[in-house]
N, C-alpha and C positions, 0 to 999 in steps of 0.2 A: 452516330454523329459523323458524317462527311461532307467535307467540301473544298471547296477547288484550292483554294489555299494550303487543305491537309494533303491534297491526291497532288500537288505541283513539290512541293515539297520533300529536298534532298536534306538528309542529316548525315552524322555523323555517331555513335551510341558504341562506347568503348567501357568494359573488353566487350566484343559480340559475344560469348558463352564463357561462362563459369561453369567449370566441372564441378566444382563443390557444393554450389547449391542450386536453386532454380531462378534464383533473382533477378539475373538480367533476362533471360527467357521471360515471364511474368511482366517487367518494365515495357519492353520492347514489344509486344503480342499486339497490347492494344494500339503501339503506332500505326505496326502496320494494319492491323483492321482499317481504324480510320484513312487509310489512304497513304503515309507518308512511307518514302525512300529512303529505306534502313541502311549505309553504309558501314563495314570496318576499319578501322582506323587507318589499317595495315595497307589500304588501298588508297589511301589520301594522296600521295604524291605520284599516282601511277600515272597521271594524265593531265595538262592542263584544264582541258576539258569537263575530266572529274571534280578535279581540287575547284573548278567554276563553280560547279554545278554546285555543291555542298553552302548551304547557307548556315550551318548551326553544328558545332560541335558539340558531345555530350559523354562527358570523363569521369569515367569511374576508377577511385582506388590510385588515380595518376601518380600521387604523390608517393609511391610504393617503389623503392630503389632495389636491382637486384642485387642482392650481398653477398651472392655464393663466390666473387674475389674481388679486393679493392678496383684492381681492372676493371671487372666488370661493374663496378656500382657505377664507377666514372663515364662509362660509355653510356650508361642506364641514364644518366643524368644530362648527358651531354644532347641525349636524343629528343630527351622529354623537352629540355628548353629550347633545342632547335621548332620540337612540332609547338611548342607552345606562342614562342615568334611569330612560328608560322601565320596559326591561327589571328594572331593580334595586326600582326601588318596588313592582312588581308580582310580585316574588319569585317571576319565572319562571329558569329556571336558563340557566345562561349558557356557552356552549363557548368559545374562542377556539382558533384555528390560529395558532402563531407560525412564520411564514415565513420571513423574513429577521432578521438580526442586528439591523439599523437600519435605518430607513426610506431609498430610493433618493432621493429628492427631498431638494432641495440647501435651496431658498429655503424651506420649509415644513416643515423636518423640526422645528421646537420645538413646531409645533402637532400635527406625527404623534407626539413623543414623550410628550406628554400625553396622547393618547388610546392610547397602550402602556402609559403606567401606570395608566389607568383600567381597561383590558383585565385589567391584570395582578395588580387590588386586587379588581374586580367579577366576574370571573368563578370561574366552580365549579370547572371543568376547563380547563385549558391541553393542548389536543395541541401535541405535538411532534414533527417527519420527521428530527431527528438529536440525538444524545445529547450534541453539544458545547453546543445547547442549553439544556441544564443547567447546563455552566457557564455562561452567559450571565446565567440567571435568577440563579445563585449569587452574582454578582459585582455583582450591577443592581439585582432585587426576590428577598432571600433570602427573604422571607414567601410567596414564591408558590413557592414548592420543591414544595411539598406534594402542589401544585395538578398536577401534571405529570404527562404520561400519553400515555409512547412508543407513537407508533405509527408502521410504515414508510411512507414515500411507495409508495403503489401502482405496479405495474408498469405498463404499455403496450402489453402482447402484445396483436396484432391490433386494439388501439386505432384506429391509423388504416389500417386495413386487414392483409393478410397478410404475413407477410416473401416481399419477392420470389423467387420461386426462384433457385437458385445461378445467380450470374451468374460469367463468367471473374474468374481471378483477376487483380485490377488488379497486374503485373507492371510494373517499372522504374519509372523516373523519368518524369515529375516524381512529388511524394508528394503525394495529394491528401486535401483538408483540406476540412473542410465547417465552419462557422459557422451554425445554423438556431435563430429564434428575433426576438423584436422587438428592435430596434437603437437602445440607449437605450445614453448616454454612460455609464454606469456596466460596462457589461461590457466598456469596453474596446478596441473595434473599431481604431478610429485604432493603437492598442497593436501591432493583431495583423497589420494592412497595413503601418506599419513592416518589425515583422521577416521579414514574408513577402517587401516586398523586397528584402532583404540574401541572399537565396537565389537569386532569378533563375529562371532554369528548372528547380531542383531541385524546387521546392514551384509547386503551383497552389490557391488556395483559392475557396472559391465564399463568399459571404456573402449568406445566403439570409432577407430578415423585412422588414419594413415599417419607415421610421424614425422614431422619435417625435413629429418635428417636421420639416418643409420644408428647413428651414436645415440640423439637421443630415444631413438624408438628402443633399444637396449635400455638404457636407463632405467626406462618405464619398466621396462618387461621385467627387469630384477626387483626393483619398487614391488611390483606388483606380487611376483610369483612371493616374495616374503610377507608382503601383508594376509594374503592367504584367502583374502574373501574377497580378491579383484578379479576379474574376466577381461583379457585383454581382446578384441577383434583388430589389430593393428594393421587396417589397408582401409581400401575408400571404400563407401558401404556404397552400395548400385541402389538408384534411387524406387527401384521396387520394394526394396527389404526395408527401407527407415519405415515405411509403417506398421512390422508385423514386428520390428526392434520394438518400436516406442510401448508397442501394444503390452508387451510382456515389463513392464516396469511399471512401478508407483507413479515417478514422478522423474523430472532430469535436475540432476547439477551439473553448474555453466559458473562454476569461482575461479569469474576474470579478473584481470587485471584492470584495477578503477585508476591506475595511470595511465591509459591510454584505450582504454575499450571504452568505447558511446553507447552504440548501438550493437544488435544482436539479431540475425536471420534467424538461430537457433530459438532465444525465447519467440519469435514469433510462430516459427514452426511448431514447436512441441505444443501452444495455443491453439494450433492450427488443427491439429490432432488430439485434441483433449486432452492433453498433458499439463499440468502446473509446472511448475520452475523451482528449484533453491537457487538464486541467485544476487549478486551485491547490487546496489542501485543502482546502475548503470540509467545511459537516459532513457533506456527501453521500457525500464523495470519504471522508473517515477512518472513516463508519462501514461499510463495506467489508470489515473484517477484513482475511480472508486472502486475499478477490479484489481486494484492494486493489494487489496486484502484477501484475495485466493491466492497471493503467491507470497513462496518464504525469503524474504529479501533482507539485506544486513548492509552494514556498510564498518570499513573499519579503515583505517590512518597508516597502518603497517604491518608485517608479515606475521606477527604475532598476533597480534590480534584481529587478523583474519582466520590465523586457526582457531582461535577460540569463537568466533563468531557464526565460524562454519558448523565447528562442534557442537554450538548452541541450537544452529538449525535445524543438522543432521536429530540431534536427541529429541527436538520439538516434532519432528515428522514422523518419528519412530514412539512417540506417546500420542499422536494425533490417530495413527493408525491403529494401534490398540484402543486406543477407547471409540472408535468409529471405523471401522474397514472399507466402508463406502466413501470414505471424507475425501482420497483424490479425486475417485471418482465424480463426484459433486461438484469438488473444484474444480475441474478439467472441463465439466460440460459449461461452465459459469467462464473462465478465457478466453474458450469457443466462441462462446455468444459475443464474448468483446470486441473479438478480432476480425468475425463474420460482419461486425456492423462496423464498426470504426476503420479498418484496415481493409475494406474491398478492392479487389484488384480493379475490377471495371472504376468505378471512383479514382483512382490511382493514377491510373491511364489517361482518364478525363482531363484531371487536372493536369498531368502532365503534358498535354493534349495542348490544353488551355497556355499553357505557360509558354511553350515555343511558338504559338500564335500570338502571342502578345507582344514576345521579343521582335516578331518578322514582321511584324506592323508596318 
């Protein structure tokens, strides 16, 4: 699909790369195929000229304050609502991506929620990668209902390479468990070495990502080295190894935090690669449908009863694979299928495609 409209067409698509995962790579691919002029943010005020040229901003994560010192969260803040001014006085149109439910960041979140509501009063368009979403904005900014405009989280297929060819089936005991992804106090981690070790050598889990901070990557490491059946890899895994990682595991656990985690790159990835999920209902996990029953999902109210909920998974997956050793297997090619039809990148694209041509009318 091109035309003069797409090939004339200056944007704006923030951040330009994410080290962590492949997602804005994937978002952005199909722009430019179809023709349009991919800008970084960072280059917005370099030129009259530029900042002319530019008809459509598109913000991802904006609302994410830096918190490594009060100083610095304020400046973080001060910038984002200068560019976001920016953008509104100059009545270029504005996208927003709402990611998460609430901001992860503890000490800064009153500065990230001002700048959620500014997102959520200034912008044209709100995407959205889940439809509970919706009630989110229903319940927070009903005026930005409107604004809303599902789109699926993109797939991952051969993203970070190909799925590896069939490898043995991982039969018997222990059940192994993969964790991959950055290691930030909000997903949980301390949660999930707990109950991995109240199991012993039934469960082996690997936890595989870099930690946010010095201190708490120690943390883990003690957690772990005592639980006795954890495998720490604590750095950023290079996106060649996530598939020969995922390869050697059952299945992944992802117990996020259900006050502020929506959506999830990783349950789509590890679908991506024929991986199932233990995971809480996040919007990722409910919007699912009816492949919503090849994955181990829970949902619980408070910190206790997430370990027991987790605990209930864990022992559910570790009887599931005793009495069937094919049974992820089966499940993993059954997510595949879901995420290969419902979550296409080229369809992704399309519409997203669609959607800034509609604005630029």
């Amino acid at each position: 699909m091109r035309n003069s409209k797409a090939e004339k067409m200056h944007i704006i698509f923030n951040p330009p790369v994410n080290d962590e995962n492949k997602y804005i790579e994937i978002m952005v691919a199909p722009l430019r195929k179809y023709g349009l002029i991919v800008h970084p943010l960072d280059d917005f005020f370099s030129s009259r000229k530029h900042f002319e040229s530019v008809r459509l901003v598109h913000l991802n994560w904006f609302e994410n304050i830096d918190e490594s010192s009060y100083r610095s969260a304020l400046r973080s803040f001060a910038r984002k609502l200068f560019v976001l001014s920016a953008i509104r006085m100059s009545g270029k149109k504005l996208v927003w991506t709402m990611h998460n439910r609430a901001s992860h960041e503890k000490r800064t979140g009153w500065l990230s929620r001002a700048i959620t509501g500014l997102l959520m009063r200034w912008s044209h368009r709100i995407i959205i990668h889940s439809k509970e979403s919706e009630e989110i904005v229903e319940r927070q900014y009903p005026d930005a209902l409107h604004k809303l405009f599902y789109l699926p989280h993109p797939e991952f297929i051969d993203s970070y390479g190909p799925i590896p060819e069939e490898a043995a089936t991982l039969t018997g005991l222990p059940l192994k468990l993969l964790f991959v992804g950055a290691v930030k106090p909000y997903k949980n981690i301390e949660l999930l070495i707990k109950i991995a070790a109240e199991f012993d050598n039934k469960v082996h889990v690997t936890i595989a990502g870099k930690p946010n901070t010095p201190a708490y990557g120690e943390a883990i490491r003690q957690a772990a080295e005592a639980a006795g059946n954890v495998h720490l890899i604590p750095e950023f895994i290079p996106d060649h190894e996530l598939p020969r990682l995922m390869q050697h595991c059952d299945l992944l656990v992802l117990p996020y935090d259900l006050n502020s985690s929506l959506n999830s790159g990783t349950v789509i990835l590890a679908f991506s690669y024929k991986k199932t999920v233990i995971c809480p209902e996040i919007g990722t996990i409910d919007d699912l449908g009816k492949a919503k029953k090849h994955v181990l999902h829970y949902h619980y109210r408070s910190e206790e009863e997430h370990m027991d909920q987790l605990r209930t998974q864990v022992a559910k997956a570790i009887g599931m694979k005793n009495r069937n050793p094919q049974i992820f297997k089966l499940l993993g090619n059954e997510v595949f299928q879901h995420v290969k039809q419902e979550h296409s990148k080229d369809m992704v694209g399309h519409r997203l495609l669609s959607l800034y041509q509609e604005l630029l009318q």
